[in-house]
C-alpha positions as CSV (number, residue, x, y, z in Angstrom):
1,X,58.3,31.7,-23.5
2,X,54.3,31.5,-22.4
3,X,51.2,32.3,-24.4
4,X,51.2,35.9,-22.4
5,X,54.9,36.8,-22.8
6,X,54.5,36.4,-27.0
7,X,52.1,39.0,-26.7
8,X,53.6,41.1,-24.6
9,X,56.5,40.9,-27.5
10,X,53.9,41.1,-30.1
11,X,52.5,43.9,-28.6
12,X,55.8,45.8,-28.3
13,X,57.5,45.1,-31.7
14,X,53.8,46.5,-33.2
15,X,54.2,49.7,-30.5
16,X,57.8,50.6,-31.8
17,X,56.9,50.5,-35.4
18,X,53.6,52.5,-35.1
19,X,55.9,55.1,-32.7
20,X,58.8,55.1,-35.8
21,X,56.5,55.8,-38.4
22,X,53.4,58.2,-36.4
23,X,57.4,59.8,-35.6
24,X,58.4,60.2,-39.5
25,X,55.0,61.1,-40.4
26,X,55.0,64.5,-37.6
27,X,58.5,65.3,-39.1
28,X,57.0,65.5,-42.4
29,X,54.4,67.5,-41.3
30,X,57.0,69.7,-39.3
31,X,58.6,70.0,-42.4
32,X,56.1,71.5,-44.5
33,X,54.5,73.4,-42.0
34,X,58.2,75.1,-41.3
35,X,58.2,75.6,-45.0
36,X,54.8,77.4,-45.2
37,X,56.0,79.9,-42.9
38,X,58.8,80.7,-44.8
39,X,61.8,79.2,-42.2
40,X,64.7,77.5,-43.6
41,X,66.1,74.2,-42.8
42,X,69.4,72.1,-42.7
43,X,69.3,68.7,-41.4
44,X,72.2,69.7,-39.1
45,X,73.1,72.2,-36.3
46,X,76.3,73.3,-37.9
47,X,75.6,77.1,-38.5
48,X,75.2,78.2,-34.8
49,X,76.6,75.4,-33.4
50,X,79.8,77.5,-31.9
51,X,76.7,79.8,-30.6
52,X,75.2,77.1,-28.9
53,X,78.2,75.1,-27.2
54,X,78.3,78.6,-24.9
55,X,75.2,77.4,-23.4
56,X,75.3,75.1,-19.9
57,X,72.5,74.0,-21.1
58,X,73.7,71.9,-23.9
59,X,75.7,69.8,-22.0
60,X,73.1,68.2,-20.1
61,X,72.7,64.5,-20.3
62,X,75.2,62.8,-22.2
63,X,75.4,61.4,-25.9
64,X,74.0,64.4,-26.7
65,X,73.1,65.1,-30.4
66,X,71.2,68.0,-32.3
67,X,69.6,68.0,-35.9
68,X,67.3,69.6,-38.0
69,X,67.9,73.2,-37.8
70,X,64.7,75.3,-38.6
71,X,65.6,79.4,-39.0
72,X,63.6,82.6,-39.3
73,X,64.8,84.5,-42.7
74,X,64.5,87.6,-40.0
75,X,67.4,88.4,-38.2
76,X,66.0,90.6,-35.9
77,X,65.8,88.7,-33.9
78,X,67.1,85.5,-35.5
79,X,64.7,82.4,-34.2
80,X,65.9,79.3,-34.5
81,X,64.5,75.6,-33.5
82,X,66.1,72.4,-33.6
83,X,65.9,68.5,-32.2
84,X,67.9,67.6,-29.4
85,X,68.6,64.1,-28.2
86,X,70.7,63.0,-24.8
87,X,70.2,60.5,-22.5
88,X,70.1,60.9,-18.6
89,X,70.9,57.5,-17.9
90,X,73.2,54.6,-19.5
91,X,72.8,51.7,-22.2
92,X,68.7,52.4,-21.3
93,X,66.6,54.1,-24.0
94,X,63.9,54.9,-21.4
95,X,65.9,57.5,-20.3
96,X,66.4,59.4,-23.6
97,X,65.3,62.6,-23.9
98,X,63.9,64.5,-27.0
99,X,62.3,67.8,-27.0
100,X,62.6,70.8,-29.5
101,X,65.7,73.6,-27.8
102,X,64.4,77.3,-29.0
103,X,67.4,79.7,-29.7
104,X,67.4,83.5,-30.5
105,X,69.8,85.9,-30.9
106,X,70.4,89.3,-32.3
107,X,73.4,92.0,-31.5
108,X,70.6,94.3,-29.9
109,X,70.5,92.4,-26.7
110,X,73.5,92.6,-24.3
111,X,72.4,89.9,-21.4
112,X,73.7,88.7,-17.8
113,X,74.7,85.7,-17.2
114,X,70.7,84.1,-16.4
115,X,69.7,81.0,-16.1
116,X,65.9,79.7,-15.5
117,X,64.8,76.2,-14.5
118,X,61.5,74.9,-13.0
119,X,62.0,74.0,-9.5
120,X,60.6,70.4,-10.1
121,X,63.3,69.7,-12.7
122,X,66.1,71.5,-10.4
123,X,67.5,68.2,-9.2
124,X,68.2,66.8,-12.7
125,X,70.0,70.0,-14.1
126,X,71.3,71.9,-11.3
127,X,72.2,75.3,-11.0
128,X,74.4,77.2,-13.4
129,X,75.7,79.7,-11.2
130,X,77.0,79.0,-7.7
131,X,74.6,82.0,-6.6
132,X,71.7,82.5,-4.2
133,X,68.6,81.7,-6.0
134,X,66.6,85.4,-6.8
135,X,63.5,85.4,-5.4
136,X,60.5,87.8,-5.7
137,X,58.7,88.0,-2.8
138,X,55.8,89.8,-4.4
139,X,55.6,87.0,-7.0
140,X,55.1,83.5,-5.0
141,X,53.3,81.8,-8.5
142,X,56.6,82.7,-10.1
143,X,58.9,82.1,-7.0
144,X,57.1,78.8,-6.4
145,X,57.7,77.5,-9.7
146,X,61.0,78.7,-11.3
147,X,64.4,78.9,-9.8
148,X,66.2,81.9,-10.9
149,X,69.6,82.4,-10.6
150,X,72.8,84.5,-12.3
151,X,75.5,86.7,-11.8
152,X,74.6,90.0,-11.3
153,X,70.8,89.8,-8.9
154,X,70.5,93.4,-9.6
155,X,70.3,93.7,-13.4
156,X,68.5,90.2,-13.4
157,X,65.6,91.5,-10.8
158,X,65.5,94.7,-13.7
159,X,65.2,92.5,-16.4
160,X,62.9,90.3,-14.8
161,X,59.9,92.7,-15.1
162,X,56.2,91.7,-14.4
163,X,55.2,91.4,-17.7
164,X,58.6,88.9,-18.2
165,X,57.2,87.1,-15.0
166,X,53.9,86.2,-16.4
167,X,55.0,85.2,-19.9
168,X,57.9,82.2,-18.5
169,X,54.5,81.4,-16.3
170,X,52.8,81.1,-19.6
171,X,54.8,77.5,-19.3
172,X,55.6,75.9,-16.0
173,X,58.3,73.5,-17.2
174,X,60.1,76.3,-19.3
175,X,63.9,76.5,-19.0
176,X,65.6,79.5,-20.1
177,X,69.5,80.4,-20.0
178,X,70.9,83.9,-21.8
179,X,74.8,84.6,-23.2
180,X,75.4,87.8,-24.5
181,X,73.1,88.7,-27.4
182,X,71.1,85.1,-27.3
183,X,69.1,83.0,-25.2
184,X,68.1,79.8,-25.4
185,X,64.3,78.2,-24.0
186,X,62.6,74.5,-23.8
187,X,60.6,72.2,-22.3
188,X,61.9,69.2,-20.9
189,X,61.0,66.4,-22.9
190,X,58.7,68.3,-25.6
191,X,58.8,68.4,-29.4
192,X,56.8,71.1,-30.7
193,X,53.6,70.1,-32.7
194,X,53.2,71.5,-36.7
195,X,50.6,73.0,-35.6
196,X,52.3,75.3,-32.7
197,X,55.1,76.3,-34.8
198,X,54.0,79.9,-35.3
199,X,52.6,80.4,-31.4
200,X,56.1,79.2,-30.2
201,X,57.9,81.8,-32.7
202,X,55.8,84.2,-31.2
203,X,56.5,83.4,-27.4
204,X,60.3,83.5,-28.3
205,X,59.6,86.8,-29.9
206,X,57.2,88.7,-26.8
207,X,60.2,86.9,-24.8
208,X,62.8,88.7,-27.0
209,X,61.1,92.1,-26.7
210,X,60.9,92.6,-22.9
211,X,64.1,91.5,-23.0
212,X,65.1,94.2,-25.6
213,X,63.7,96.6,-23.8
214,X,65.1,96.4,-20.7
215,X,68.7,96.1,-22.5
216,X,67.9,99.3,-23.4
217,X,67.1,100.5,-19.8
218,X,70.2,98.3,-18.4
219,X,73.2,98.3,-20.9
């Protein structure tokens, strides 16, 4: 081993341990953060895990694992956040994948089958539904971006008003799948900062409310 390759060595032993503990130090922060605003947490997913196992979503990747389950004390709706690890390729740690899964639920809503995925990402997941995608031809930003697809196009245009348009465009990597009285949202490869806690809480929950409302109009 040259002069050049110890420090490439050097250099990456220093990297991981710096990553590990700038990594423990966020969770920390996540932690009390969390705490502050009056969520709970469990260090596993085991409360809603029979929730989230109806989601396609959760079966991407493979060695797929979920911890640290942050929960409103509201239930209406219920918001929950956790971490969520999987890999997309084999025996290769550059390939894992860790990023913070969004759920909410509550027995208001009463949803299609939907699912949401930016068209950049499409080839990694793949469609849910063996459907035609649902396009809006009087909404290219959101037609260029997100591929929409589900069960019932009718309901799903309904639901997909406007005002729901612009708020998934408020993220252009956002994925979002519904079941029932839940949906789930992410970004691919994103943990949520301390800091953005509460503005993601309140995404979920303008999400939640056009939602809401247009269970009302389309039961």
């Amino acid at each position: 081993m040259d002069e050049i390759e110890i420090y490439i060595l050097v250099f990456s032993i220093i990297s991981l341990v710096l990553g590990y503990y700038w990594s423990k130090k966020q969770f920390k922060l996540f932690c009390k953060k969390a705490e502050n605003l009056g969520m709970l947490h469990s260090t596993s997913v085991v409360a809603i895990e029979s929730q989230l196992n109806k989601y396609s979503f959760m079966k991407l990747g493979h060695s797929q694992e979920s911890s640290h389950l942050f929960r409103t004390v509201e239930e209406l709706p219920k918001i929950c956040i956790f971490h969520r690890k999987f890999s997309e390729g084999y025996a290769d740690p550059r390939w894992d994948i860790v990023q913070h899964f969004i759920f909410v639920k509550c027995k208001s809503l009463c949803l299609t089958k939907i699912q949401m995925i930016p068209k950049h990402l499409l080839h990694k997941t793949g469609p849910i539904y063996r459907s035609r995608e649902i396009l809006f031809e009087d909404d290219i930003e959101f037609e260029n971006k997100f591929y929409l697809s589900g069960v019932n196009e009718k309901v799903i245009k309904e639901i997909f008003t406007e005002k729901l348009r612009k708020l998934m465009l408020k993220y252009s990597d956002l994925a979002f799948e519904t079941h029932n009285d839940g949906f789930i949202i992410f970004r691919r490869n994103v943990l949520i900062k301390p800091s953005q806690i509460q503005q993601y809480i309140s995404y979920a929950q303008c999400i939640f409310e056009e939602l809401n409302a247009n269970t009302v109009t389309n039961p």
